[in-house]
C-alpha positions as CSV (number, residue, x, y, z in Angstrom):
1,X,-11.3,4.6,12.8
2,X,-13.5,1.9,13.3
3,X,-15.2,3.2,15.8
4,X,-15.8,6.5,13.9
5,X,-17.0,3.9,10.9
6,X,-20.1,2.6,13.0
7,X,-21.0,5.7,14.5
8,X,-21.6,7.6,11.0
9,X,-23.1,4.1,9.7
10,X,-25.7,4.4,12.3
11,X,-27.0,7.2,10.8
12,X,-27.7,5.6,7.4
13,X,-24.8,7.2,6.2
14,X,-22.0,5.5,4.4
15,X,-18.4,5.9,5.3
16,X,-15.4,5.1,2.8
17,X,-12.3,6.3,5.3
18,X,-8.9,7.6,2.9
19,X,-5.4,7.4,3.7
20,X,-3.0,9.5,1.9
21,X,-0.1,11.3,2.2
22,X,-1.1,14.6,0.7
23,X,2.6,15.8,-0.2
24,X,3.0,12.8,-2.6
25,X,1.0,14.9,-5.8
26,X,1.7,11.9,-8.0
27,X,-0.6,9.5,-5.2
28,X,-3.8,11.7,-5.4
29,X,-5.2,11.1,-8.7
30,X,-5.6,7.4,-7.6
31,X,-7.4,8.9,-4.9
32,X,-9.4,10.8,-7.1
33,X,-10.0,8.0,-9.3
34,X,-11.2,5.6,-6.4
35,X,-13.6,8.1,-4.9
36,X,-14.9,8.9,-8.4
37,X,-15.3,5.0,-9.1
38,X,-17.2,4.6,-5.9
39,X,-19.4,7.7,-5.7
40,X,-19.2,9.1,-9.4
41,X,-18.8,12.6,-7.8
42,X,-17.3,14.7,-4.9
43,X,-19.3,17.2,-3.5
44,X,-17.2,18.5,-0.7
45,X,-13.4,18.6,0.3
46,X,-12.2,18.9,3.7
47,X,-8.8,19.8,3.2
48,X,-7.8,19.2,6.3
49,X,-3.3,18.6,6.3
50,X,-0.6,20.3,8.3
51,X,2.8,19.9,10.3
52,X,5.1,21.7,12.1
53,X,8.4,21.4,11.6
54,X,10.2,18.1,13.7
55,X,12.6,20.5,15.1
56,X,11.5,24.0,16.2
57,X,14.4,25.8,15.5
58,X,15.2,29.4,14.5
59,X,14.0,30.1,11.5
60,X,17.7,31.9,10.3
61,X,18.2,27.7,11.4
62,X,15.5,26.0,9.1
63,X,17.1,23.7,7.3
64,X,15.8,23.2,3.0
65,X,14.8,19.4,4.3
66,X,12.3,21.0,7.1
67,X,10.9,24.0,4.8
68,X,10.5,21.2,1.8
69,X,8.5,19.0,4.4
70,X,6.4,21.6,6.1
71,X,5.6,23.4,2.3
72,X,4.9,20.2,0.7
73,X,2.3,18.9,3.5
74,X,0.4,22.4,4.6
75,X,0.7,24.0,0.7
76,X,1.5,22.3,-2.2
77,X,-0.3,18.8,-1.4
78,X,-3.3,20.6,-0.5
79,X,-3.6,22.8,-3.6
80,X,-2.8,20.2,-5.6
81,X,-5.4,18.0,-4.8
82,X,-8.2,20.6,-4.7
83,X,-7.0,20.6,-7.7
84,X,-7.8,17.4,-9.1
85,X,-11.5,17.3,-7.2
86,X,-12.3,20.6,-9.3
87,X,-15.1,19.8,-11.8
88,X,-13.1,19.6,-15.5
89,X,-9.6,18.1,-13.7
């Protein structure tokens, strides 16, 4: 990441890296917040998440754990948060 960091501060650019787990919904509005208290705006969103499941199994085999995990991280989290960058959230 550092490496990335210099690279797109070389080009006069500034760079302000996130972590997040995207399925925790209840985490992004800090995330939101931060940026917004930063930058006072976002003007683009790469929503960039997704997993497989740990096991690849059948899916007649899928357990509720797996589906939860895979759902939560390539679905909900992402639609929730473009959710709270949307102008009026």
């Amino acid at each position: 990441m550092e490496n990335l960091g210099r690279e797109v501060e070389k080009r006069g650019v500034q760079f302000f890296p996130i972590g997040l787990d995207i399925s925790c919904t209840s985490c992004q509005k800090e995330v939101v917040t931060n940026i917004l208290e930063r930058y006072g705006r976002i003007d683009v969103l790469v929503n960039n998440a997704g997993v497989a499941p740990l096991q690849r199994n059948d899916v007649l085999d899928m357990t509720e754990e797996s589906y939860d995990r895979v759902m939560n991280i390539n679905l909900k989290g992402p639609f929730f948060f473009a959710q709270k960058i949307c102008p009026g959230k």
